[in-house]
ROMILUM-964994 format. One record per atom (N, C-alpha, C): z, y negated, x; atom name; residue number from 0. Coordinates in steps of 0.02 Angstrom, whole numbers, padded with zeros to 5 digits. Atoms other than C-alpha are relative to their C-alpha. Layout:
REM ROMILUM-964994
+--------+--------+--------+------+-----+
:     zz :     yy :     xx : atom :  nr :
+--------+--------+--------+------+-----+
:      Z :      Y :      X :   CA : NUM :
...
+--------+--------+--------+------+-----+
//
This chain:
REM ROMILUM-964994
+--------+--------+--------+------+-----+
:     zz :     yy :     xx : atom :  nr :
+--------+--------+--------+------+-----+
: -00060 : -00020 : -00035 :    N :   0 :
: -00010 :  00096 :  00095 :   CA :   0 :
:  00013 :  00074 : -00015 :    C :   0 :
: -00007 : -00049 :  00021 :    N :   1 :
:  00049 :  00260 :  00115 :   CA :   1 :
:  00071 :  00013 :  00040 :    C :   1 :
: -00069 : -00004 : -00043 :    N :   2 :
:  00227 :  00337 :  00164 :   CA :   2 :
: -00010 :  00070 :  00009 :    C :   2 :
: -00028 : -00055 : -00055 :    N :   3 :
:  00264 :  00455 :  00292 :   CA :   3 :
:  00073 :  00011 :  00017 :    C :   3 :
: -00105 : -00012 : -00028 :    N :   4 :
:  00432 :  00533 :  00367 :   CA :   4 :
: -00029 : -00015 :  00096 :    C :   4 :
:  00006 :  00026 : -00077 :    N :   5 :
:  00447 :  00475 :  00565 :   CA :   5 :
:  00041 :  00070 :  00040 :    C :   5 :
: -00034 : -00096 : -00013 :    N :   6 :
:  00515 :  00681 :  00580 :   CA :   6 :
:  00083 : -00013 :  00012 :    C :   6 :
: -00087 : -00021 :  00012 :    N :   7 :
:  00712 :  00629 :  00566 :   CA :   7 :
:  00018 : -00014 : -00080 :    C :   7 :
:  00001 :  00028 :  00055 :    N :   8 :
:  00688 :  00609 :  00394 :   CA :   8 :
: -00011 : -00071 : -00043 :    C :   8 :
:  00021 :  00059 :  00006 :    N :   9 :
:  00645 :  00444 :  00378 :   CA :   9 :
: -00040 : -00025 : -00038 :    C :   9 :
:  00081 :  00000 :  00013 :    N :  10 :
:  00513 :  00363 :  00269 :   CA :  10 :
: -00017 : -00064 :  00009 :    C :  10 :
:  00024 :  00067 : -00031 :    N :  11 :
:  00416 :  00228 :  00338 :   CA :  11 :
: -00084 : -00011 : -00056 :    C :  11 :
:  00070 :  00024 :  00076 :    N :  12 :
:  00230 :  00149 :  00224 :   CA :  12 :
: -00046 : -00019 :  00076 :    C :  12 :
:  00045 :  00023 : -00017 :    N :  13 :
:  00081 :  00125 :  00330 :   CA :  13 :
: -00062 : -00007 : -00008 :    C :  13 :
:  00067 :  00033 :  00033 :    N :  14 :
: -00073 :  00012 :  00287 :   CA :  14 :
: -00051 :  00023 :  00064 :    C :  14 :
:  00055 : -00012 : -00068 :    N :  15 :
: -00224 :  00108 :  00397 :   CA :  15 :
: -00036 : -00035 : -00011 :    C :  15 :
:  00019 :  00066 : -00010 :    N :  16 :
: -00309 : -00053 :  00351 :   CA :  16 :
:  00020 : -00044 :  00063 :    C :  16 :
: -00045 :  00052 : -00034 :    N :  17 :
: -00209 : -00174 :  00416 :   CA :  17 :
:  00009 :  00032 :  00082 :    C :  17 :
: -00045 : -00026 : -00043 :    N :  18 :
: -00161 : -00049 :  00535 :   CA :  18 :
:  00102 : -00019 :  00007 :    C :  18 :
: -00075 :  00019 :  00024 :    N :  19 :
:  00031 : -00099 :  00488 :   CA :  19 :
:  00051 :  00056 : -00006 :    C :  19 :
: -00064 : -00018 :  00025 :    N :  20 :
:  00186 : -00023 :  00464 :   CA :  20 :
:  00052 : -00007 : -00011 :    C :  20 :
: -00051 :  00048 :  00034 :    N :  21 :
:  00335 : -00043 :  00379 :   CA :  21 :
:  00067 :  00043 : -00017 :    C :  21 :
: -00042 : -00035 :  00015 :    N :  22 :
:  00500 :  00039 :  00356 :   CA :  22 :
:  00033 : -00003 : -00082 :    C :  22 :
: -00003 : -00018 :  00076 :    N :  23 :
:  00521 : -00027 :  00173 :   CA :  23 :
: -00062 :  00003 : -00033 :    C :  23 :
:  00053 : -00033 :  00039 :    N :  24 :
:  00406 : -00011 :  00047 :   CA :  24 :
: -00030 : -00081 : -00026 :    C :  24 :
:  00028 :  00062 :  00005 :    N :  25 :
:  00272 : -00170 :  00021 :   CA :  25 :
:  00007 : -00027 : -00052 :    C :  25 :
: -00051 :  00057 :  00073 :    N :  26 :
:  00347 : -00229 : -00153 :   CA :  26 :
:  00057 :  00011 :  00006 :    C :  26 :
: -00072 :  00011 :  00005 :    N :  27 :
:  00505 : -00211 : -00105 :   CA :  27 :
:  00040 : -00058 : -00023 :    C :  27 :
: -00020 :  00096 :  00016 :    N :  28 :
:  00522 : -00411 : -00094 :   CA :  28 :
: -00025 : -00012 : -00064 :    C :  28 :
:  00056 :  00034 :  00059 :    N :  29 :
:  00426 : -00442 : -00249 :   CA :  29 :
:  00055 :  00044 : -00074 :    C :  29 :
: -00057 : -00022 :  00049 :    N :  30 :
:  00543 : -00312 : -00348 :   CA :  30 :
:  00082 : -00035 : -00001 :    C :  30 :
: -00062 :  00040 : -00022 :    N :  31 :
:  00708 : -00401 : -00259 :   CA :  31 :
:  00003 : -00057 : -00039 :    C :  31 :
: -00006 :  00063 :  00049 :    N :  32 :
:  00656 : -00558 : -00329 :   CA :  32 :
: -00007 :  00006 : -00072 :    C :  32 :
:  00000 :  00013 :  00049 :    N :  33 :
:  00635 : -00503 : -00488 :   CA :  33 :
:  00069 :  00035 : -00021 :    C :  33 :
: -00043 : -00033 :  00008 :    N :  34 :
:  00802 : -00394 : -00500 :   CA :  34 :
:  00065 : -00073 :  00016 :    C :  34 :
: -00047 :  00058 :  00013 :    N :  35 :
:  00884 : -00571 : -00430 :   CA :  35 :
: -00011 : -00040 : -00064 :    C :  35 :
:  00014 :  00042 :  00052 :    N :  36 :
:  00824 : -00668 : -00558 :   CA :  36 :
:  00015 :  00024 : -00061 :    C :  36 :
: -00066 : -00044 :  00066 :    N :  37 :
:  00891 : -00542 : -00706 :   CA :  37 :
:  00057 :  00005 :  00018 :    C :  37 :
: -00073 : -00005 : -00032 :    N :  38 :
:  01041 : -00536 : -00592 :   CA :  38 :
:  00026 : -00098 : -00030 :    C :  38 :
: -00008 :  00074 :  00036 :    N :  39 :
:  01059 : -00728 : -00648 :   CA :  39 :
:  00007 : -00015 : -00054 :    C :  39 :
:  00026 :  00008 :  00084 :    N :  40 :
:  00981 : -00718 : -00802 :   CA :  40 :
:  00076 :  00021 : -00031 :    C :  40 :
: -00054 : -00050 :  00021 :    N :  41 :
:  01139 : -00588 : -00834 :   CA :  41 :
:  00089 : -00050 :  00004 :    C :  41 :
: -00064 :  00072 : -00022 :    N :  42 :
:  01270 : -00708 : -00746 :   CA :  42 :
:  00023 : -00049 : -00047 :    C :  42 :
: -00034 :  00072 :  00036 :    N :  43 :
:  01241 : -00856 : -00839 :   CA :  43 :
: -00003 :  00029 : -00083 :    C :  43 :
:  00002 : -00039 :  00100 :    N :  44 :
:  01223 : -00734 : -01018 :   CA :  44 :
:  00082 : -00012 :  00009 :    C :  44 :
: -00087 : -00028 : -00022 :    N :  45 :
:  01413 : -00679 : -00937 :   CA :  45 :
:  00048 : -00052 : -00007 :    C :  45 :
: -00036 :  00068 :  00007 :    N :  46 :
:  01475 : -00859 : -00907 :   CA :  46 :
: -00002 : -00032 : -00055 :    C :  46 :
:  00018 :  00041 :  00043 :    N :  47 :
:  01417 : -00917 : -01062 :   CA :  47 :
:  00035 :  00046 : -00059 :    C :  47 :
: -00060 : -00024 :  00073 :    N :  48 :
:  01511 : -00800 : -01165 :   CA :  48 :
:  00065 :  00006 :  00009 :    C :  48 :
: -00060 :  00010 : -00019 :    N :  49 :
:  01670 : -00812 : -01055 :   CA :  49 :
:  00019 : -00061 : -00006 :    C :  49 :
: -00003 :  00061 : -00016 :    N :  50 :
:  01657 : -01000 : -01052 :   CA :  50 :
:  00063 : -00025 : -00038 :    C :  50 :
: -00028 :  00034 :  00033 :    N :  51 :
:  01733 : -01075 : -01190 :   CA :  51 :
:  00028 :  00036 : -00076 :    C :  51 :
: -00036 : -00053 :  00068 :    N :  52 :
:  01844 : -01034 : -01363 :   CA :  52 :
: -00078 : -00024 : -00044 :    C :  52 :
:  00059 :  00020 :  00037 :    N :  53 :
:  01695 : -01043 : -01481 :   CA :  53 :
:  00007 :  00018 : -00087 :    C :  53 :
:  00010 : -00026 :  00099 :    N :  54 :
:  01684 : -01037 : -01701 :   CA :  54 :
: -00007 :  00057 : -00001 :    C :  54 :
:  00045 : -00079 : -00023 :    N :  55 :
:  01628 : -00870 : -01750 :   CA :  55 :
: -00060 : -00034 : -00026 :    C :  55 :
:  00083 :  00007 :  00024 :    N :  56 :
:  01466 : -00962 : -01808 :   CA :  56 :
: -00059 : -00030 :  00061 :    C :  56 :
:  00010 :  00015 : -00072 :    N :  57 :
:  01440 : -01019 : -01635 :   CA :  57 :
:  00006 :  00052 :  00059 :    C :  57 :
:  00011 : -00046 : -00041 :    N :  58 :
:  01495 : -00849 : -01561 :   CA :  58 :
: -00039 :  00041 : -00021 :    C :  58 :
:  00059 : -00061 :  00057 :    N :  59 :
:  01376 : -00754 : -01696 :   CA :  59 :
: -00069 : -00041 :  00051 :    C :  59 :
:  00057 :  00051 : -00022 :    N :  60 :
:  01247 : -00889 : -01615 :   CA :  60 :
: -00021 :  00053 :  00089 :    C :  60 :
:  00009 : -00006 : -00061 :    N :  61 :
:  01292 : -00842 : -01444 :   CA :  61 :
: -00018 :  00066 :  00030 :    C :  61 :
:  00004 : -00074 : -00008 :    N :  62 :
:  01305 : -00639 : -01473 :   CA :  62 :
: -00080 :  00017 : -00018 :    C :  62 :
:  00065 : -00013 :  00021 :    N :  63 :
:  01117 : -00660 : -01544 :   CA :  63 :
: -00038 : -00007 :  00056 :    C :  63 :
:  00044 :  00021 : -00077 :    N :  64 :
:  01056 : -00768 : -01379 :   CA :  64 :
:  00015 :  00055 :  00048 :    C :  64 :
: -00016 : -00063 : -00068 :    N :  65 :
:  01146 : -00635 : -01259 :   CA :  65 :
: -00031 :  00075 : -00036 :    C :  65 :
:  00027 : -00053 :  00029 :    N :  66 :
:  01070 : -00494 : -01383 :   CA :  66 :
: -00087 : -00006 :  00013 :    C :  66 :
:  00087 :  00023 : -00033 :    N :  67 :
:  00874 : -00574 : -01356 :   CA :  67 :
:  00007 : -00004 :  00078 :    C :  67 :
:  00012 : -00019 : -00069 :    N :  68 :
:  00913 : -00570 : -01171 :   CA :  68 :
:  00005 :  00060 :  00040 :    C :  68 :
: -00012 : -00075 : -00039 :    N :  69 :
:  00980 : -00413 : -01141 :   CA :  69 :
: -00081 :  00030 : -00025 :    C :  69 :
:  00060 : -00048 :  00014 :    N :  70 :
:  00809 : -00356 : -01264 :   CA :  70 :
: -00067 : -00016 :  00054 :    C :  70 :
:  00049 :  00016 : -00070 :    N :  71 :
:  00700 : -00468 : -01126 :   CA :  71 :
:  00016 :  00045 :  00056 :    C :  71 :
: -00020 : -00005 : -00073 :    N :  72 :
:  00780 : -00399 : -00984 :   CA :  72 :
: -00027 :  00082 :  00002 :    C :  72 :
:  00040 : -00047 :  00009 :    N :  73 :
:  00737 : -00235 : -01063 :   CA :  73 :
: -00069 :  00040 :  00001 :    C :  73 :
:  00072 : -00007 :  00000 :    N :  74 :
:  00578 : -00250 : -01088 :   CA :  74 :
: -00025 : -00031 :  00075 :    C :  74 :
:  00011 :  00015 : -00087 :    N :  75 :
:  00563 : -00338 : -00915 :   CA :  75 :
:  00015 :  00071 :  00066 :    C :  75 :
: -00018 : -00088 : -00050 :    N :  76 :
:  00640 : -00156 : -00839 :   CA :  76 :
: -00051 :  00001 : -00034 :    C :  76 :
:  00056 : -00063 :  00017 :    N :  77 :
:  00516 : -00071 : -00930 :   CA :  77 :
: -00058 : -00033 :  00041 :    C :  77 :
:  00060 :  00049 : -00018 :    N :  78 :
:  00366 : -00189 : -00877 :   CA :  78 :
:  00021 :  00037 :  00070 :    C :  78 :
:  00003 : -00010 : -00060 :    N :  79 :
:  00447 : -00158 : -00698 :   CA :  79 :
: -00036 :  00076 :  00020 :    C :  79 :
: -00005 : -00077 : -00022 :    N :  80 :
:  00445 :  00039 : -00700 :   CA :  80 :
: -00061 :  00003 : -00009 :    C :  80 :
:  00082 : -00032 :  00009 :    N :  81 :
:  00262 :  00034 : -00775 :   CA :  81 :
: -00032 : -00013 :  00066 :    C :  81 :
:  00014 :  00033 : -00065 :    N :  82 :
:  00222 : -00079 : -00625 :   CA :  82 :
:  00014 :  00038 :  00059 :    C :  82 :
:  00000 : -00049 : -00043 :    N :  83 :
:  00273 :  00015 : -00502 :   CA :  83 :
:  00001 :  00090 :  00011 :    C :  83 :
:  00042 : -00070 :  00004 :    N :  84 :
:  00217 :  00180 : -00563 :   CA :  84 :
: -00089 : -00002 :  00019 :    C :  84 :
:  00078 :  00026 : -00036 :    N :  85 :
:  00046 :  00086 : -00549 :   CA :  85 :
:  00002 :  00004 :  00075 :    C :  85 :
:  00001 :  00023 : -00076 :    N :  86 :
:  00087 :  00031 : -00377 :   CA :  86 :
: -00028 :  00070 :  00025 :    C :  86 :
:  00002 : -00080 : -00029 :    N :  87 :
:  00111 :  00226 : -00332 :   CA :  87 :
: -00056 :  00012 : -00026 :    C :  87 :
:  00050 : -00035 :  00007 :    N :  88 :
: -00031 :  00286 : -00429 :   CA :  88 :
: -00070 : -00038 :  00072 :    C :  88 :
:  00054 :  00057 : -00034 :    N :  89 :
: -00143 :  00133 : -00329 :   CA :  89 :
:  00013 :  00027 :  00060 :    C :  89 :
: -00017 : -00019 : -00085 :    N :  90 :
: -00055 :  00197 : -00166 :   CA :  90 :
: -00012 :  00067 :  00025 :    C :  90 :
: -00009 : -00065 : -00032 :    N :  91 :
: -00081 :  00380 : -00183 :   CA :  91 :
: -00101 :  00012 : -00012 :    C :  91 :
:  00087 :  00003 :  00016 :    N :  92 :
: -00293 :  00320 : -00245 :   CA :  92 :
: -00015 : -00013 :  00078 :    C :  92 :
:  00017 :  00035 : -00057 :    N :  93 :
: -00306 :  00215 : -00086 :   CA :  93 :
:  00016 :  00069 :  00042 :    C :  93 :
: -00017 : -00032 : -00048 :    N :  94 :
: -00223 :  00347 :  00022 :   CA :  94 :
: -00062 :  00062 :  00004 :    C :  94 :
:  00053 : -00053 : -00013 :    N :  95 :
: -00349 :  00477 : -00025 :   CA :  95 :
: -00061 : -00025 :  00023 :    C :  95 :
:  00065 :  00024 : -00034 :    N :  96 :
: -00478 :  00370 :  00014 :   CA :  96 :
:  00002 : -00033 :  00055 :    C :  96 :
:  00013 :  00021 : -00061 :    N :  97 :
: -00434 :  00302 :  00169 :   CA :  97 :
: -00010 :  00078 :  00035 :    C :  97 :
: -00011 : -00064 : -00039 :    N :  98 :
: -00407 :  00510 :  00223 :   CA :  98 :
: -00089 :  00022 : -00010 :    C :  98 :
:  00093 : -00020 :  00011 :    N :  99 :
: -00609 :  00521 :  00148 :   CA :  99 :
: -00035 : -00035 :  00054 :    C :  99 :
:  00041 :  00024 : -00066 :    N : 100 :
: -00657 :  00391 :  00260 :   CA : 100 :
:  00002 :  00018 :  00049 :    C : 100 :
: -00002 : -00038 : -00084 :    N : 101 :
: -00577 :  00438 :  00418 :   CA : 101 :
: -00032 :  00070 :  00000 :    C : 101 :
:  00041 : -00051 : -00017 :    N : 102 :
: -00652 :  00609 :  00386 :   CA : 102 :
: -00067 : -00017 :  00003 :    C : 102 :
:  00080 :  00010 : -00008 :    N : 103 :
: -00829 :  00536 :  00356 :   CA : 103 :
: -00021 : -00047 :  00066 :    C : 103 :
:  00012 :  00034 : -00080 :    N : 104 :
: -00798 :  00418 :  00521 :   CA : 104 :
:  00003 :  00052 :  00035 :    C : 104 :
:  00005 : -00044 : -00045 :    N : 105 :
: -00749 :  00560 :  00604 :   CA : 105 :
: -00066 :  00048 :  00006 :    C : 105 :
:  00040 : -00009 : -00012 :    N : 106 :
: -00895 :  00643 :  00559 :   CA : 106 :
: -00083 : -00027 :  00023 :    C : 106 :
:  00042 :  00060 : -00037 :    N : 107 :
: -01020 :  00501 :  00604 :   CA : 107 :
:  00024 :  00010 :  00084 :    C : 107 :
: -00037 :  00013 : -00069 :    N : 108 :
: -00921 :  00495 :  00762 :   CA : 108 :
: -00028 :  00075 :  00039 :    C : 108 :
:  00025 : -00049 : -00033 :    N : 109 :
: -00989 :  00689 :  00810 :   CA : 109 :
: -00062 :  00009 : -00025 :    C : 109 :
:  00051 :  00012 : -00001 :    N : 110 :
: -01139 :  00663 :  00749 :   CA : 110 :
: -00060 : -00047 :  00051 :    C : 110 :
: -00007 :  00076 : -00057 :    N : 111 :
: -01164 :  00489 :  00857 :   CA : 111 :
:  00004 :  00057 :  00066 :    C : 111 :
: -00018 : -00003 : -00075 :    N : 112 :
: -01111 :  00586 :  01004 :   CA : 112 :
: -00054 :  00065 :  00015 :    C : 112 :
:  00064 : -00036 :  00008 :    N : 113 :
: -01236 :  00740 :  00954 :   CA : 113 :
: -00062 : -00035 :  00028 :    C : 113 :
:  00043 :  00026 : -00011 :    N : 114 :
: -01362 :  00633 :  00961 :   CA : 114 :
: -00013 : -00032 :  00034 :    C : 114 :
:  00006 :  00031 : -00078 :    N : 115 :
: -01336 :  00515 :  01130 :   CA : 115 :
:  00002 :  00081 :  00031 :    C : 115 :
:  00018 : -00055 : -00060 :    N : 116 :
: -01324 :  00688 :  01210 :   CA : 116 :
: -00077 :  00038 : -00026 :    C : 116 :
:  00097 : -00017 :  00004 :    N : 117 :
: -01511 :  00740 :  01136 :   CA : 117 :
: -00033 : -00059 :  00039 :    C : 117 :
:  00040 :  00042 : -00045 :    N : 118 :
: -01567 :  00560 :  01194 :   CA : 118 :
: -00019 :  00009 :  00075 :    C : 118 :
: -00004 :  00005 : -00053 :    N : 119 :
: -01495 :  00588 :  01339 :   CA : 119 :
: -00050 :  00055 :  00050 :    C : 119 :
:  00062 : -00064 : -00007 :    N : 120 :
: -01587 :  00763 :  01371 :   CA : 120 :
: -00063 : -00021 : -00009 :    C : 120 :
:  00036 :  00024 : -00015 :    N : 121 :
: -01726 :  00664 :  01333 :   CA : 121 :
: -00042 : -00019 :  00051 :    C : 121 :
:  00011 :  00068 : -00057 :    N : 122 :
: -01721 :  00533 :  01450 :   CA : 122 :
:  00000 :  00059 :  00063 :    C : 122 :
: -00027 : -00039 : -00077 :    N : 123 :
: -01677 :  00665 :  01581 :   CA : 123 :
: -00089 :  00030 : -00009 :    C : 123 :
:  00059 : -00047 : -00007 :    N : 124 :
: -01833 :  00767 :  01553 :   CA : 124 :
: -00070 : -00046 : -00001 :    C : 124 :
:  00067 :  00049 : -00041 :    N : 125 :
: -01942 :  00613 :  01549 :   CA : 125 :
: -00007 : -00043 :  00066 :    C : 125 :
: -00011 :  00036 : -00073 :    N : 126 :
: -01865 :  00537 :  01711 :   CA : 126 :
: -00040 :  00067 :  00032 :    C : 126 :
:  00009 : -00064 : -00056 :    N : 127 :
: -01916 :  00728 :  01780 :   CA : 127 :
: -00092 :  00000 : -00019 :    C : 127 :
:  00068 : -00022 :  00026 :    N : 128 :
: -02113 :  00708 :  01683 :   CA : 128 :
: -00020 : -00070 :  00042 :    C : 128 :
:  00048 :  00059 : -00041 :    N : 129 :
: -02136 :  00531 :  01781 :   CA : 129 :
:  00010 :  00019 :  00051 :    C : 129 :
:  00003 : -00007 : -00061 :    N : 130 :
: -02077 :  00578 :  01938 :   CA : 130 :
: -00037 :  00065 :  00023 :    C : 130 :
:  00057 : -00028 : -00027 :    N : 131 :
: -02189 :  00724 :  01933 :   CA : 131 :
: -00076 : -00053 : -00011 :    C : 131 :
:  00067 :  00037 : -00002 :    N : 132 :
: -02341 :  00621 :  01891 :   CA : 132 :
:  00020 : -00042 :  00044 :    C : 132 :
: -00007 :  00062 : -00047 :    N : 133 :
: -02281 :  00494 :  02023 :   CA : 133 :
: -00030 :  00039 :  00057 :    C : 133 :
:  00039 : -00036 : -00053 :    N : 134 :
: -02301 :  00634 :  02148 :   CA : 134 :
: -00064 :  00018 :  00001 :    C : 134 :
:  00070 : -00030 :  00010 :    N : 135 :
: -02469 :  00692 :  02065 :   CA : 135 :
: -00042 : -00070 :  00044 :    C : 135 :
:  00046 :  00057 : -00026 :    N : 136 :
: -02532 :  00518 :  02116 :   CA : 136 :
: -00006 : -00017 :  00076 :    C : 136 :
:  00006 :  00026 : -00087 :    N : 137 :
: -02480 :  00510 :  02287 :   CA : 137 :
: -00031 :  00053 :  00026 :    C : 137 :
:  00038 : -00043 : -00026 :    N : 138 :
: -02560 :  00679 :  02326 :   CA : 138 :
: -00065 : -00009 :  00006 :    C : 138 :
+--------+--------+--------+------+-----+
//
């Protein structure tokens, strides 16, 4: 995938694979779901320390569990950001190499067309070497 602007500023991602395009960005969904799911995770930490009157040996309990989630959730951001610094590095590898290929198709592609027009010069100059010997024979 690679992103472009659509010239009003815009940025749109397109797979010259696929041939595809996309106005968000192809982990968008895949980050969403994981930003809901800490969005939850966070909720029920929230509800669970608003809930009820609690001991303090039961709220010491509870400030430890909501202290190991916030350090998951932490380390789950971080995990994310590495992840999609990959993504980008993976997206800006691919992109140079789809721009290598289309230049090396494109050059196949005037090469290819070089070379049907030599055939063709060929063919022309041997259609013109039989139809003189065709005449040689009828003389």
């Amino acid at each position: 995938w690679t992103s472009h602007d659509d010239g009003d500023g815009n940025t749109y991602f397109y797979h010259a694979g696929k041939g595809e395009s996309s106005w968000e960005h192809p982990s968008d969904q895949y980050f969403r779901k994981l930003l809901e799911r800490f969005r939850r995770s966070l909720a029920k930490a929230e509800a669970s320390r608003q809930g009820a009157t609690m001991t303090s040996s039961a709220a010491l309990a509870a400030n430890q569990a909501m202290n190991s989630q916030l350090e998951e959730a932490k380390r789950t951001h971080e995990s994310l950001k590495r992840a999609a610094h990959e993504v980008g590095q993976e997206n800006d590898v691919l992109a140079r190499r789809c721009t290598a290929l289309a230049s090396e198709a494109d050059s196949l592609k005037a090469r290819h067309a070089s070379e049907i027009h030599a055939i063709k010069g060929m063919h022309a100059e041997l259609r013109g070497e039989a139809a003189g010997a065709v005449q040689l024979r009828e003389e």
